[in-house]
N, C-alpha and C positions, 0 to 999 in steps of 0.2 A: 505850260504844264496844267493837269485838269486837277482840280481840288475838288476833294474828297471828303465827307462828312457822312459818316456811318454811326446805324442803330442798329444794335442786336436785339432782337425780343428772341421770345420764345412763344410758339403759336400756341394757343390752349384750343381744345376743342369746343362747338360752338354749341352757345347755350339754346334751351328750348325754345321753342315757339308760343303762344298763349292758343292756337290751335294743334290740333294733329289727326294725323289720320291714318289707319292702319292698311296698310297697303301687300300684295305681293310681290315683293321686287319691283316689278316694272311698270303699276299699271296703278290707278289711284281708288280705294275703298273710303271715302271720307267719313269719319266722324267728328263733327263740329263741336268746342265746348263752349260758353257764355266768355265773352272776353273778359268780364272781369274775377273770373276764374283762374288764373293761373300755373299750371301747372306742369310737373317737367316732364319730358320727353321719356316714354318707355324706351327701355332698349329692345333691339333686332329680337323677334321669335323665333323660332327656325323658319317658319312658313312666311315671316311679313318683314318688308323693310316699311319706314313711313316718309312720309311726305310730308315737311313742314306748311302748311297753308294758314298763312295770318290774316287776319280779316279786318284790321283796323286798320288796314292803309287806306286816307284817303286821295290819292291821287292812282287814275285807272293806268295801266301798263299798256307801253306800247314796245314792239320786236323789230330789230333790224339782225338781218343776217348775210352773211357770206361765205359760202364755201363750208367751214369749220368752226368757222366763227362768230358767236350770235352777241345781241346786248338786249337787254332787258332793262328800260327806264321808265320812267314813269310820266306823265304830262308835260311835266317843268322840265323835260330831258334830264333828270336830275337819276342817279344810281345811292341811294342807302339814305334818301333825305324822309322819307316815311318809316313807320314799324314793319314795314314790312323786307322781312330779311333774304328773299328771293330771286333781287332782279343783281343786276351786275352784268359785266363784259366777261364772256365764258369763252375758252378757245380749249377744242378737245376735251371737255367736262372736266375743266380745271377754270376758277373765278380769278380773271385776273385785274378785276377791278370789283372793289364791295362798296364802296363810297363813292360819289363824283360830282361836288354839290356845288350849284352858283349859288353865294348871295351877293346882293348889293347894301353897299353901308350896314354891312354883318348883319343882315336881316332876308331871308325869302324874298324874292322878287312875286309882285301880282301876276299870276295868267290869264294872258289875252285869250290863248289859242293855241293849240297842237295840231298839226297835220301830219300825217304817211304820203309822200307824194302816192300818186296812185300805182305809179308799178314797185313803189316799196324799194325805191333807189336812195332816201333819205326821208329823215326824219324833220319838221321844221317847226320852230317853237317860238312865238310871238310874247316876249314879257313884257314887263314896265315895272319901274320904280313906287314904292308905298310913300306915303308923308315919313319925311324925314323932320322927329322931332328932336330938339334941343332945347334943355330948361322949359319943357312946359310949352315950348314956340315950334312950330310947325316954318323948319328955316329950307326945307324943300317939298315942294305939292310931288303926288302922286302924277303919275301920266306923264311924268317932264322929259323921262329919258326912255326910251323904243328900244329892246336887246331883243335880236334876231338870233338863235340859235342854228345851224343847220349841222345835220350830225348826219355822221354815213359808214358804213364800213367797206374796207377794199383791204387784200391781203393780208390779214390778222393782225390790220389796225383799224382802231374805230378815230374817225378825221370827225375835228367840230370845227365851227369857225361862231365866234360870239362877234356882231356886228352891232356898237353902242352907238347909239344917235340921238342929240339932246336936242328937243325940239322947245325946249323954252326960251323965255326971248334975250336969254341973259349966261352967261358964262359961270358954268357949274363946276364944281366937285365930286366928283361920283369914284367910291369904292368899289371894286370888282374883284370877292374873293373866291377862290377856286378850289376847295377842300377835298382832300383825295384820301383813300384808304385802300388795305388790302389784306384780305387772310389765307389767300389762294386753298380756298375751299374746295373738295373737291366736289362732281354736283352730286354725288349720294349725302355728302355731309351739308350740305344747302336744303337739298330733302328731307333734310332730318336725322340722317345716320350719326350715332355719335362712335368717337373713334380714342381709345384710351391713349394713342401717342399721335406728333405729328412732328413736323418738323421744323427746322427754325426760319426767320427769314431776319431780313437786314435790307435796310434802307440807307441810301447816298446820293450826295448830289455830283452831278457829272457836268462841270461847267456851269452857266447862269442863267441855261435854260432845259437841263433834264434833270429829272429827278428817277433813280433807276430806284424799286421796287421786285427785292429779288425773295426765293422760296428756296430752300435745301429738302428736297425731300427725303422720305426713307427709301424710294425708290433708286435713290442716286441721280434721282436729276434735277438739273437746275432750271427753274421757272421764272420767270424776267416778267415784270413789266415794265417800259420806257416810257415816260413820259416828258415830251416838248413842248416848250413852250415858243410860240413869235408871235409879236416880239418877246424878247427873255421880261421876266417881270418885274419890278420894282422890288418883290423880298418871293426868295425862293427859299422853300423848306420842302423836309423830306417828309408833308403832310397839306403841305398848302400853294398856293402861288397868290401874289397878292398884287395888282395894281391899282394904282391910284392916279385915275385922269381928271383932267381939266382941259373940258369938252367946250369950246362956244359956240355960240347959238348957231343951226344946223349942220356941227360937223359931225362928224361921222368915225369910231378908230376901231379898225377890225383887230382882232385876237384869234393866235389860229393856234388849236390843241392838239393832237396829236397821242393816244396811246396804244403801243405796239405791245403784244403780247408775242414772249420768246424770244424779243427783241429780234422780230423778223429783217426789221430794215433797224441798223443804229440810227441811220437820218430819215425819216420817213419823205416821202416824196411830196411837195407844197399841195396845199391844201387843193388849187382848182386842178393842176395837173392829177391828180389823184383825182379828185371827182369825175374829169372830162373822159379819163381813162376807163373806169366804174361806168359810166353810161354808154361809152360806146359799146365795153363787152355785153354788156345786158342787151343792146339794142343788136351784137351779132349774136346772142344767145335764141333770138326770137324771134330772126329771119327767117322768111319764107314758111312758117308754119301757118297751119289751117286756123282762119278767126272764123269766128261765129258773132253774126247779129242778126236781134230778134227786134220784137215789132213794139216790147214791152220793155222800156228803160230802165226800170229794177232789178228786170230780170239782165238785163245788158250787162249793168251796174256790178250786180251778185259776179257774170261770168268773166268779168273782164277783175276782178277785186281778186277771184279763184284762181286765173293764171298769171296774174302777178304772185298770190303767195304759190303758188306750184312753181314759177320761176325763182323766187330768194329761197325755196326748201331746196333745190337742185344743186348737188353738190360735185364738185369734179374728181374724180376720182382717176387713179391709173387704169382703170377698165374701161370708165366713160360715166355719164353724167347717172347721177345715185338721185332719188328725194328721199332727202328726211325726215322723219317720222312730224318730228312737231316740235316748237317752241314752247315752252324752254325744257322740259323735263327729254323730250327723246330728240334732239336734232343729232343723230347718229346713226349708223346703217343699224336700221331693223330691216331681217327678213320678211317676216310676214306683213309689215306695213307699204315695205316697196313693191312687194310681188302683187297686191290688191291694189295699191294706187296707180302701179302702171298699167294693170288690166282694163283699170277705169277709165284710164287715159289711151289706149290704144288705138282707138280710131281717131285719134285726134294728135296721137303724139308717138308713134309706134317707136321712137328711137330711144325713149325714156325704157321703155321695155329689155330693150337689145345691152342698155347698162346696166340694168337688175343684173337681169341673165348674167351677163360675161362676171359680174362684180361675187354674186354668189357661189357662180361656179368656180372661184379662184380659191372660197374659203367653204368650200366643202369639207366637211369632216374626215380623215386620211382617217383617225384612231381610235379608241376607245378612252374615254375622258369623263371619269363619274363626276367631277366638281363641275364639270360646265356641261352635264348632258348630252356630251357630243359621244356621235358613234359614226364609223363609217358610210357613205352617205347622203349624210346628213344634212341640210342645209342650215345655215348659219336663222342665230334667234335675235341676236344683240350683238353689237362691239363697242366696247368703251376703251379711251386709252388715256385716262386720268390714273390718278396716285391708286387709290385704292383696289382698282381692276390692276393693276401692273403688280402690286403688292398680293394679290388675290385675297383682301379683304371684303370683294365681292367676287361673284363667279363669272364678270360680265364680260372680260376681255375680249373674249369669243366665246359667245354663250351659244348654247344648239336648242335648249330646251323652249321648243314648240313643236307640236306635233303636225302643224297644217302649213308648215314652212316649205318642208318639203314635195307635198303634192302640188302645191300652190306654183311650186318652182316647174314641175315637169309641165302642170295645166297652162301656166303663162309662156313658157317656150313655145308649144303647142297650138298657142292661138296667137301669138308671135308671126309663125309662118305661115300659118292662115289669113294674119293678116299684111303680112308683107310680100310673100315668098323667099323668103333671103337663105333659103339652102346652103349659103356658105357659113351663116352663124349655127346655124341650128346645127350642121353637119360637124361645125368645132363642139359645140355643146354636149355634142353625144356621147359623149365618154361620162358627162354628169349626168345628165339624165339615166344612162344606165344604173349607175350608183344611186342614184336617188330611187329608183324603182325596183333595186335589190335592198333597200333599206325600208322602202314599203312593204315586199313583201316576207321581208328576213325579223328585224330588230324591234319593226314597228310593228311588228305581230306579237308577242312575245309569247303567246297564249295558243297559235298557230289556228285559230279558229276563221281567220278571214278577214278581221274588222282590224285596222289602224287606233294601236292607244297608247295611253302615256302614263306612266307614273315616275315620279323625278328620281333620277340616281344619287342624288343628295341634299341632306337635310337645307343646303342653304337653296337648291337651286327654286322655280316656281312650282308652288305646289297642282296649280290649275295649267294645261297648257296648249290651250284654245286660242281663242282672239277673246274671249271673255276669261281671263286668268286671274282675276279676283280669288280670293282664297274662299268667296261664300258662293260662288257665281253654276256651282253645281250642285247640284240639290235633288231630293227624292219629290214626291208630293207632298207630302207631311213637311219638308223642311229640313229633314235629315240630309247633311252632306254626304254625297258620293265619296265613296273609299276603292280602294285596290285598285286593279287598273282600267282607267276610264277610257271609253270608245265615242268620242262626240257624232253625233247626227250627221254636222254640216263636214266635219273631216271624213266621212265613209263617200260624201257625195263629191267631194275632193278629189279623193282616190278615183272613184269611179270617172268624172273627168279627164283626173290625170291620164288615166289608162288610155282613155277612146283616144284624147287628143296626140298622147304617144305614139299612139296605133297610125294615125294620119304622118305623125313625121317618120316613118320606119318607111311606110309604103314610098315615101318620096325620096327616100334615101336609098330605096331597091332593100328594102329588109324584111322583106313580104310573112317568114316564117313569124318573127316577133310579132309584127301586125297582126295577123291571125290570133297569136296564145294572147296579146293584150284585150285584144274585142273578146274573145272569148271569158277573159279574167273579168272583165268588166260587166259582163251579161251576169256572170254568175254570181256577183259583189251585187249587180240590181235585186236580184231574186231574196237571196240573203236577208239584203236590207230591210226589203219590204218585211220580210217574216218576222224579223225581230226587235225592227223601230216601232212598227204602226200601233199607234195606240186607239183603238174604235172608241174605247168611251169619251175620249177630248177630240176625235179626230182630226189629230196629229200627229206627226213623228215627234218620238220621245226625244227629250233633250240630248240624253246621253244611256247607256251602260254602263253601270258599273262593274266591278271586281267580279264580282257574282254574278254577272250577265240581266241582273235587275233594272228593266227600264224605269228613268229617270223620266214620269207622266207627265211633264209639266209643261204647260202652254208656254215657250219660248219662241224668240223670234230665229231661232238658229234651223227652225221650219223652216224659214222663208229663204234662208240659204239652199237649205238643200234642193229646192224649186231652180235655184240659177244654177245648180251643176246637171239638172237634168237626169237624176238618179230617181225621181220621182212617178210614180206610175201618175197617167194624168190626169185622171179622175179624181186622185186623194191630191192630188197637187189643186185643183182647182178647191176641196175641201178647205186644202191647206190656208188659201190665199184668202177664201170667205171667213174663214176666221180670223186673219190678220187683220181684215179690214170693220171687224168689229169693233166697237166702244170699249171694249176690255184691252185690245190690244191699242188699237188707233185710235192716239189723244185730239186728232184732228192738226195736228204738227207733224205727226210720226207715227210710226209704228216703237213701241214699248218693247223692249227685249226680254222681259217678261210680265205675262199677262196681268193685269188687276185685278185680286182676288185671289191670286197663285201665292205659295206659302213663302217668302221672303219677297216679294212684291214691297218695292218703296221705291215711289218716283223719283224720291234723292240720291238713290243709290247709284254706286259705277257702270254694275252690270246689271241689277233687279229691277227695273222698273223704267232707266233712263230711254232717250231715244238719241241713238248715233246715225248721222247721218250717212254715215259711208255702208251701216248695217242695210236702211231703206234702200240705198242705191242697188247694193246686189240683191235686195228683193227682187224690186223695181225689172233689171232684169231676170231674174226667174219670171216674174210672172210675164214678162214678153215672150219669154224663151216659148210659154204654154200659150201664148194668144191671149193672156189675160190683160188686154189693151185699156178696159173701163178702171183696173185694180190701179193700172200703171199711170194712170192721168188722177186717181186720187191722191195715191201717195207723191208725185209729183207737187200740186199744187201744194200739200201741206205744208211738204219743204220749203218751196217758194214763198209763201206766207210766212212762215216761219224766219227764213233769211231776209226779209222785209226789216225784221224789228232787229236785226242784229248790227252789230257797231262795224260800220265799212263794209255792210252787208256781205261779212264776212260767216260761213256757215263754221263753228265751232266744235271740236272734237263730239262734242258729246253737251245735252240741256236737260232737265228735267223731264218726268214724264207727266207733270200733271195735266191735266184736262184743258184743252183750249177754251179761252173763254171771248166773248165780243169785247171788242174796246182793246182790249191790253196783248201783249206778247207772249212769247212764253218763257218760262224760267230758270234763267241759267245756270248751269252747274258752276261751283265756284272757282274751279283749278283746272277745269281745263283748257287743253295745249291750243291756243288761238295765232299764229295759224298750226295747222294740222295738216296732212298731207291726204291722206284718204277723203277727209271731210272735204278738202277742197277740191277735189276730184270729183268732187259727189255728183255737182251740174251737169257733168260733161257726162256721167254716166246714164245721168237720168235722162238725158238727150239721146244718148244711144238709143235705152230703153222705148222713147217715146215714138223714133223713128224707124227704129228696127231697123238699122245698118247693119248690113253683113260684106264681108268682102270678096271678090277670089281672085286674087293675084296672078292667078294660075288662067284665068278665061280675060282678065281684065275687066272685068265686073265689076261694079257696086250693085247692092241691091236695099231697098228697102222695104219689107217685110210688115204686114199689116200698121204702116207709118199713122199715126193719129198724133196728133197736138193737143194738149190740153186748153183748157178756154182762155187761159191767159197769155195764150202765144196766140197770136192769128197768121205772124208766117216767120218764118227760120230761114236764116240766108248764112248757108256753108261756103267761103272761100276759099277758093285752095287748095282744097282736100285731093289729097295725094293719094295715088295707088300706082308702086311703080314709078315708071318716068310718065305718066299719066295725071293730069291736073284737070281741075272740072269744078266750076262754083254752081253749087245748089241752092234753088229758092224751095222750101216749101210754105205752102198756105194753107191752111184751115178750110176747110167744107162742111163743116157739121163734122159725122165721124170718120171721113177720110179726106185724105189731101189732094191739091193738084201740083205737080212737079216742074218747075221749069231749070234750062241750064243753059245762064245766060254766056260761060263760055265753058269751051271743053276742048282739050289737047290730048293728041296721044293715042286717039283709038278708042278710048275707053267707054263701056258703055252701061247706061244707068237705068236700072230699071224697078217699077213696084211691083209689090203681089202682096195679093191678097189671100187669104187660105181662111177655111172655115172652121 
């Protein structure tokens, strides 16, 4: 018979942060205050949710994820042992673990060491034991006893194993406490959302080695954590686990933990089977895809760090394989962060693309839905399926509100089949893409003038709804925010994208009449643009329109986008680019999303001043797309310098814009998502960029298009690289400004060749 020992609480909602920051729903706006400032958390605006970001945690955060389910610990492998109220075991944006603390002899263990294996399959944490005093006596020295942590996630449990080893010369006593907690938060209320009711939960033990942690919500559902213990432990509580060994001199007693969220397995599967399982999928996850190695180790370092985190963001879905936005705030399907990062990824991963595709076209917009933005159409913005999106305490369950989701969605179908050929997806896909090109030029008009805008259907949803969605991130010159309904720059070049590349999968579908009215729509959408973006006295296109058709003058980097959709006449696009690459925009790391000296300019900021690296990459291509090869090897390298100084030479959502200086790196943003999904893509984009890959499925082509290296590559060697049932490994090398090709094999027909064009 299993005995049972239960706690009723009642969950209260959770208290402030000593920072905060004003956020729009989905995106982070930071305002930092003095720590010892303390002060409580504003509630929700209509326009901002916030983001709790505490700043006195001293131990740095490191992410494991799988599938749905991520963890957020800190050095010591440890969950809620710092102020900082953030990290936990999250499954579906519900926290199913807030506490998960080792000590030994009820005191903090020393840290030797933290590692991420490198493809991000486990976490491993090196401790040791402090002086153990008693009466004033020092009755055990530090360093005597070695605790190996290794921690992992596999099917919505996270598996540890604690391996003690007393390396003194004498027969010890050593405490091993295991302190556990949970408020199953959801993660808007981990962000900071405060919430006037919640639900209860209760705690029991299940035999003499689980301890079940359970949640009632008001949604009506029940949220489990199980926690295992082997062996079972000398005192189990429905808060702790406690063993107490007597280790001599070199033995060694492994502990293996276990917590499942949703109580997916009641017995979880032993710890190495579970492991050996976890690395074989990963190792068929990552078969037979294109590697890339280069001549410069850091740079290797940076590419080979990017598609390990692009493989843990990879999530499986019933369509097929999803990336998630970023740890920890968005590991969730975003629209517009998957449609960007598989584009980035498409010569090097075309199948990540074909999951977008199928996953968005499933949740296309059928209706009319003012609380969540949606309209026939449409493509999906967010989905969340924690407490408070089920509850519709936020709008996120299925959220529609962005407006560059949907071009984004027909532009990546469309160079999908350009770079694959796969006429049998794209021919399923047609029925969304029609709807998404009847919602371009229906709903997303609203004004019927031609241009693509947004203004939200309800007070909660985003007030911005860009990829810069900040509630301050549109602005006149003066400073004044944009009102009424806004027309963004890079979403009109979007459209026009979308259109042509439409236009190509109609003709190959036998849909000749649409291909015509699309190239035609698309011509006419250039002309347009030009008339009403180009601003001569900054010589740039304006940021945005607003309500009033008022160009928004202000040197942003959302130029540099509309260069990579090729909506740009080419002369003001080369304009364009000579400005990007000034001191006002280019910190010498980056290009600045808005320029220095422009009227809400501040390099701290989310969207005013910082530099995103996924933003340079789709410059990076624009200025390929124009032959602007010298702009493409500057901004290159800064990144690459820039990803030098960053930890697992890992590139970051998003750093500071200030000024690159000699000696030092540059400066981190403090909340953002590490790893990230776009940012990680960044490499493999700038690689595109640098060699000018193009494909044709259709001829069995590769082609590399005015291909130049920057100085810190001297040669690139592609394996692999697939087109078709066609395989072909590419070396290129460095010449001064152009390269020499070689292909040391090739299968399949396929044939590879440069051009140069002036």
């Amino acid at each position: 018979m299993v005995a049972r020992a239960i706690v009723q609480r009642s969950i209260a909602p959770m208290s402030a942060s000593q920072f905060h920051q004003t956020q729009s729903l989905s995106k982070i706006t930071m305002s930092v205050k003095p720590a010892a400032q303390t002060t409580p958390l504003p509630a929700p605006t209509e326009d901002s949710f916030y983001i709790s970001a505490a700043q006195t945690a001293t131990r740095p955060w490191l992410a494991l994820k799988h599938n749905d389910t991520f963890i957020v610990l800190d050095s010591h492998g440890d969950i809620g042992a710092s102020s900082d109220a953030t990290d936990g075991l999250f499954c579906r944006d519900t926290r199913f673990l807030s506490r998960f603390e080792l000590l030994v002899n009820d005191v903090p263990p020393l840290l030797l060491g933290s590692n991420l294996r490198d493809d991000n399959a486990a976490l491993v944490v090196d401790l040791t034991n402090p002086d153990v005093v008693s009466d004033q006596h020092v009755v055990m020295e530090k360093d005597r006893v070695h605790i190996l942590r290794t921690i992992f996630l596999w099917c919505d449990t996270a598996y540890q194993r604690i391996g003690v080893r007393n390396y003194a010369d004498q027969t010890i006593n050593v405490r091993l406490s295991i302190v556990f907690a949970n408020d199953f938060a959801d993660l808007f209320e981990v962000r900071g959302t405060r919430r006037e009711r919640r639900g209860t939960a209760n705690a029991q033990l299940r035999g003499a080695d689980q301890t079940l942690l359970n949640y009632h919500g008001l949604d009506g559902k029940l949220r489990r954590t199980t926690l295992t213990f082997d062996p079972p432990p000398d005192r189990l509580t429905t808060g702790s686990a406690i063993y107490d060994l007597r280790l001599a001199p070199g033995e060694t007693r492994p502990i293996f933990l276990a917590a499942g969220c949703n109580e997916a397995e009641p017995r979880p599967a032993p710890f190495l089977r579970a492991l050996r399982t976890a690395r074989r999928g990963l190792r068929k996850a990552t078969r037979d895809h294109t590697s890339v190695e280069t001549s410069n180790d850091l740079f290797n370092e940076m590419l080979c760090r990017s598609a390990a985190d692009l493989q843990m963001l990879m999530t499986d879905t019933p369509e097929g394989r999803y990336p998630y936005a970023g740890i920890p705030w968005f590991s969730t399907t975003f629209g517009r962060d998957g449609l960007i990062t598989a584009l980035q990824m498409l010569w090097w991963r075309p199948d990540v693309a074909q999951g977008v595709l199928r996953r968005l076209a499933a949740y296309q917009a059928k209706t009319n839905d003012p609380l969540a933005d949606a309209e026939p159409g449409k493509i999906l913005h967010e989905m969340r399926g924690g407490e408070m999106a089920a509850l519709r305490e936020v709008p996120f369950g299925l959220y529609y509100g962005s407006v560059d989701s949907t071009p984004l969605f027909v532009l990546l179908a469309g160079l999908y089949l350009e770079r694959t050929g796969d006429l049998e997806t794209i021919s399923a896909l047609w029925p969304a893409i029609e709807a998404a090109l009847a919602w371009i030029a229906g709903p997303g008009d609203p004004d019927g003038d031609g241009f693509v805008e947004y203004k939200r259907a309800s007070d909660q949803g985003l007030a911005n709804q860009g990829w810069k969605d900040s509630q301050d991130a549109i602005f006149h010159a003066d400073g004044k925010l944009a009102e009424g309904e806004i027309a963004l720059a890079e979403v009109q070049g979007y459209v026009y994208a979308a259109k042509r590349m439409a236009a190509r999968c109609a003709r190959r579908l036998g849909r000749d009449d649409a291909a015509h009215q699309l190239d035609a729509e698309a011509e006419k959408l250039a002309k347009r643009f030009e008339a009403a973006f180009w601003c001569p006295d900054i010589e740039t296109y304006a940021l945005a329109l607003d309500g009033a058709k008022k160009p928004c003058a202000v040197r942003t980097s959302n130029a540099g986008q509309v260069l990579f959709t090729g909506i740009a006449d080419p002369q003001r696009a080369a304009l364009v680019a000579k400005g990007l690459l000034q001191p006002t925009f280019f910190s010498g790391w980056g290009i600045r999303t808005v320029a220095h000296g422009q009227a809400r300019y501040n390099p701290m900021s989310y969207h005013n001043g910082s530099i995103w690296p996924h933003d340079n990459a789709l410059i990076a291509l624009g200025f390929a797309r124009y032959g602007l090869k010298q702009p493409v090897e500057t901004l290159f390298e800064g990144l690459f310098r820039a990803g030098t100084y960053m930890e697992h030479r890992r590139l970051p959502e998003l750093f500071c814009g200030f000024e690159r200086q000699r000696g030092h790196g540059p400066t981190l943003y403090p909340v953002a998502c590490a790893p990230q999904a776009w940012a990680s893509a960044t490499p493999f984009a700038l690689l595109e960029a640098s060699l000018g890959l193009q494909f044709d499925p259709f001829a069995n082509e590769i082609r590399l298009c005015n291909p130049r290296l920057p100085a810190f590559l001297d040669e690139v060697t592609l394996r692999n690289l697939q087109l078709g049932s066609s395989r072909v490994d590419l070396r290129v090398c460095r010449n001064d400004d152009t390269v020499s090709l070689d292909t040391p094999r090739i299968s399949g027909g396929i044939r590879v060749s440069v051009i140069y064009s002036s």
